[in-house]
C-alpha positions in Angstrom: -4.0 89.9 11.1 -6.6 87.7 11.7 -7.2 84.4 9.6 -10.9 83.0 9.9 -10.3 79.5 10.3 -13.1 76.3 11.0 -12.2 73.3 12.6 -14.1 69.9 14.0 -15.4 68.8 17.2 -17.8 65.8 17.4 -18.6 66.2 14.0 -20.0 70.0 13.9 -17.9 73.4 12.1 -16.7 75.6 14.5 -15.6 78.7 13.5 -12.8 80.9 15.0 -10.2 83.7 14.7 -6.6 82.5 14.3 -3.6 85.0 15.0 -0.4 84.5 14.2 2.4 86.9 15.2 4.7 87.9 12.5 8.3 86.5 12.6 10.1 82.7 13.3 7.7 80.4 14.5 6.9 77.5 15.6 5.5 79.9 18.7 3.6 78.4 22.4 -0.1 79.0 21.1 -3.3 80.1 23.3 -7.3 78.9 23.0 -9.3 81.3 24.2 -13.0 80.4 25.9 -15.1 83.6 27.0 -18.4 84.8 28.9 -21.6 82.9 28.9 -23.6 83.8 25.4 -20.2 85.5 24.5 -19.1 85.2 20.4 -15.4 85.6 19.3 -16.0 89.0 18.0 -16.2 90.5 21.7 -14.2 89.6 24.9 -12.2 86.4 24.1 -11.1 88.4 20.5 -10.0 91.5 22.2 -7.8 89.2 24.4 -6.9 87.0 21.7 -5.3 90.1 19.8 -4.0 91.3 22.7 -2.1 88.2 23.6 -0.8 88.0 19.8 0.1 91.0 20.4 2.7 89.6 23.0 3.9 86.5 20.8 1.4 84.1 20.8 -0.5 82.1 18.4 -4.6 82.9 19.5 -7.9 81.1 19.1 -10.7 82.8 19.7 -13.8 80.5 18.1 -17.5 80.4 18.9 -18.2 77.6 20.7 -21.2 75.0 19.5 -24.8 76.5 19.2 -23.6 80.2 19.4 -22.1 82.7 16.9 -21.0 81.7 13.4 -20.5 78.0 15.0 -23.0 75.1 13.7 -25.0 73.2 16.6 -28.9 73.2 18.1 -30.6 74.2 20.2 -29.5 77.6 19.0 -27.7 79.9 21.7 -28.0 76.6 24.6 -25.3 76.5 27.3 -23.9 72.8 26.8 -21.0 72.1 29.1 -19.6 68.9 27.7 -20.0 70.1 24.7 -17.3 73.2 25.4 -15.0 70.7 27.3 -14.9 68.9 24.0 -14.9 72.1 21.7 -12.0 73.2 23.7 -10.4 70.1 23.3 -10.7 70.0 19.6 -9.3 73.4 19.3 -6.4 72.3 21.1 -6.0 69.7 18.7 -6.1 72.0 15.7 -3.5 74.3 17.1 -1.0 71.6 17.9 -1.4 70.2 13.9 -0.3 73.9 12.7 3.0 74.6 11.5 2.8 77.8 13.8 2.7 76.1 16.6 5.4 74.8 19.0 2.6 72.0 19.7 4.2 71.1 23.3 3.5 74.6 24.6 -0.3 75.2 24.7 -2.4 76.9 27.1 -5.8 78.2 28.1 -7.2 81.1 29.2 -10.1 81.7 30.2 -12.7 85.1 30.9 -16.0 85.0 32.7 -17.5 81.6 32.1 -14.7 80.5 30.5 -12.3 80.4 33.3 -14.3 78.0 34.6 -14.3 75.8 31.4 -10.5 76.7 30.7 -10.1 75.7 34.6 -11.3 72.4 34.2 -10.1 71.7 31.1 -7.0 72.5 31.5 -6.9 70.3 34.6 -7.4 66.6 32.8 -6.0 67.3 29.6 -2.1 66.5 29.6 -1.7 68.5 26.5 -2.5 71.7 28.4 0.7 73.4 29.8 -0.8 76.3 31.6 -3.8 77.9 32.6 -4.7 81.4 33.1 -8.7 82.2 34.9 -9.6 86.1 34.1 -12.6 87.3 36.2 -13.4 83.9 36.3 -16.5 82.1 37.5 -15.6 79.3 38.9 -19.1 77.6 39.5 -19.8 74.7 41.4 -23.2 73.1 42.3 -22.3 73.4 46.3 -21.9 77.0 45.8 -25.0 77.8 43.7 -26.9 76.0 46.3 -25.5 78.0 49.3 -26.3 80.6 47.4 -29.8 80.0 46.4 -30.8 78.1 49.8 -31.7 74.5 49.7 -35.7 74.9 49.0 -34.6 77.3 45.9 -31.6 75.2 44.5 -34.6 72.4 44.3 -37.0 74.3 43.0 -35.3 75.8 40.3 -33.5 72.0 39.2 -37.9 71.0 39.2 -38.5 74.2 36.9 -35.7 73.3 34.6 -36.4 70.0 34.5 -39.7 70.0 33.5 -38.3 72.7 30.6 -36.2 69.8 29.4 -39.3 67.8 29.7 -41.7 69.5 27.5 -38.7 70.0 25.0 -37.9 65.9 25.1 -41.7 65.3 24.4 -42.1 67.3 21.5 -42.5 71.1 22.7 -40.1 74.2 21.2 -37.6 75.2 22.4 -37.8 77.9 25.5 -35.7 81.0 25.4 -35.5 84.0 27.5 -33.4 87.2 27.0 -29.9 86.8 27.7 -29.8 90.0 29.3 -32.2 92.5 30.6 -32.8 96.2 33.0 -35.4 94.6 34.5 -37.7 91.7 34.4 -36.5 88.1 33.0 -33.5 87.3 31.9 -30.6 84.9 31.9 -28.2 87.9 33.2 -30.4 90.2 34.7 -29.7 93.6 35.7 -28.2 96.9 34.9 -24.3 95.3 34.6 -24.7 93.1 32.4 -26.6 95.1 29.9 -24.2 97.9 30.0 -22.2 95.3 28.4 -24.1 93.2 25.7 -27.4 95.5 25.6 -25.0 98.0 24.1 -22.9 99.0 21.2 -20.1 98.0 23.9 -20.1 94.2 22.1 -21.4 94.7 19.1 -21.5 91.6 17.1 -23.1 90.4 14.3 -23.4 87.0 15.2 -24.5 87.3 18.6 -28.9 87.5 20.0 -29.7 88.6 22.6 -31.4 85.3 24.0 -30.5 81.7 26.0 -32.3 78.7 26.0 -34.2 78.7 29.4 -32.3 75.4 30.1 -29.6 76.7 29.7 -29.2 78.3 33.3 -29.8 74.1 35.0 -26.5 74.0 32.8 -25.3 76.9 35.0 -26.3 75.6 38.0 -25.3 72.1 37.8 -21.8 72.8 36.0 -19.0 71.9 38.4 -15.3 74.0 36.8 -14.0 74.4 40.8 -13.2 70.6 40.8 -10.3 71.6 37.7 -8.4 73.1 41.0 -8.0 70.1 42.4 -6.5 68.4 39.6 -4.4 71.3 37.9 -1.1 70.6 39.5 1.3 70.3 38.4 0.6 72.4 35.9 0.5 75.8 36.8 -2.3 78.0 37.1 -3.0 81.8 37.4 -6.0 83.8 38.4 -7.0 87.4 37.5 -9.8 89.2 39.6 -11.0 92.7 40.5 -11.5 92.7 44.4 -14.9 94.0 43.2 -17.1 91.5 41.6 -20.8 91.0 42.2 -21.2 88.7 39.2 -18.6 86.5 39.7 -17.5 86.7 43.3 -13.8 86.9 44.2 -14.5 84.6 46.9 -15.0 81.8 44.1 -11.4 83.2 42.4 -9.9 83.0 46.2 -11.1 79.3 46.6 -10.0 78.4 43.3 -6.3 79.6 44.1 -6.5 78.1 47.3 -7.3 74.8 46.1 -4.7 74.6 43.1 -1.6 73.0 44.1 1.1 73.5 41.5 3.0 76.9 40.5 0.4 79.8 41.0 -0.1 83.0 41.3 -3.6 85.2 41.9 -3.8 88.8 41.1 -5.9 91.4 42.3 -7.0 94.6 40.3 -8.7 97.5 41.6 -11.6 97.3 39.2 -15.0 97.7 40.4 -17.4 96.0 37.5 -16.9 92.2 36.4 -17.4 94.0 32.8 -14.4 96.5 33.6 -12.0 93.1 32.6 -14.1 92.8 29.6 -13.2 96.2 27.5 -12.3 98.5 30.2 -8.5 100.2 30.8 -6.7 100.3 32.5 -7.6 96.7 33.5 -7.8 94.9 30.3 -3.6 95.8 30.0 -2.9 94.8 33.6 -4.7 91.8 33.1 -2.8 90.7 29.7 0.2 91.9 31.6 -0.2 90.0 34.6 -1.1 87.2 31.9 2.0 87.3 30.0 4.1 87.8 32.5 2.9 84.3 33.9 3.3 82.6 30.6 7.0 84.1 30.0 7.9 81.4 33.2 5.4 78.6 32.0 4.8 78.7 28.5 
């Protein structure tokens, strides 16, 4: 079953999906942190009940400015911000009954693994961490990748969006995702994903602030490698990946130094981890499997 529950973080509601498995608790508890634009109703909840599924006490929330959570700009990518959303949720889960409160971990899909990567990494009460098509971004990357003269032109673009917005302008948006033209997430993949009923939600829009992608590009989760261990760390990829590359997932594992393990599925799409079998049940499986020795 699943209890809609709100909880704090630097003074703003944030709402999320608790699941508690039936039977003797207190039970080791999971928070959940999904896709960029993603809302609890789609990939972090299918994972979530999943995961109960297997034992554990889930959190899937929205974190601030998206979904049913409070925070402006509306639908703005605000990386501190999840740090300290996921860090507040971490907090609630240890203070429930439910909860064996020395066995928490995070896991995190798309986005989130960076997030749940870094986190994870300089918060002591974090026991494990588990990175599920993860995209584990990193400003030297995103500049390789974009070429020096582009990396600089797009942080002068973005800037001057903040600009306008800091003297007075609205707020920019763009769609989220997109077939063609504009868009945060552009291309066919991606909308086969949230531009259909695939991820239907009520909560989420199909639009980003336009700031949001500097956010992207200046948002450092590979660093949470360096500074995982001891703790251990798994990583979940399809050797297929042209959103988020399994190079990044390879690197990550490479640069963690504690109890790890990376897994590779045959899946072809970033979005088959999302909904698709049989990869969403290897992935929980390879996923619990890790917790059962760390958790």
């Amino acid at each position: 079953m699943i209890d809609p529950v709100t909880f704090k973080a630097d003074g703003l509601t944030l709402a999320g999906d608790l699941r508690v498995p039936t039977g003797e608790g207190p039970r080791p508890a999971l928070v959940l942190t999904g896709p960029f634009t993603g809302v609890k109703e789609q990939v972090t909840g299918l994972y979530a009940a999943r995961l109960a599924e297997a034992g554990y006490v889930t959190l899937a929330f929205d974190h601030r400015n998206f979904g049913s959570s409070q925070g402006t700009p509306r639908r703005h990518e605000d990386p501190q911000g999840k740090l300290a959303d996921l860090r507040a949720a971490v907090s609630y889960l240890r203070a429930l009954p439910s909860v064996d409160g020395e066995r928490v971990g995070v896991v995190g899909i798309c986005l989130g693994g960076g997030y749940a990567l870094r986190f994870a990494a300089f918060d002591p009460r974090v026991k494990v961490f588990a990175g599920i098509a993860g995209a584990y971004d990193n400003p030297y990357a995103m500049r390789a990748g974009m070429s020096d003269d582009g990396y600089e032109e797009a942080l002068a673009a973005l800037t001057g969006v903040l600009e306008r917005q800091d003297l007075g302008g609205e707020v920019e948006y763009l769609p989220a995702v997109a077939v063609s033209g504009e868009a945060a997430m552009p291309g066919e993949e991606p909308f086969a994903y949230y531009g259909t009923a695939r991820s239907a939600a009520p909560s989420w829009v199909n639009e980003v602030t336009r700031a949001s992608v500097r956010e992207l590009i200046t948002m450092d989760g590979m660093i949470g490698a360096d500074f995982l261990a001891p703790k251990p760390g798994l990583i979940v990829h399809g050797v297929v990946d042209r959103l988020c590359a399994p190079e990044g997932a390879e690197e990550a594992y490479k640069r963690m130094e504690g109890p790890k393990r990376i897994v590779w599925l045959d899946a072809r799409h970033h979005i088959d981890l999302y909904d698709t079998e049989p990869y969403v049940t290897q992935a929980v499986e390879a996923t619990t499997a890790f917790l059962a020795e760390h958790l």
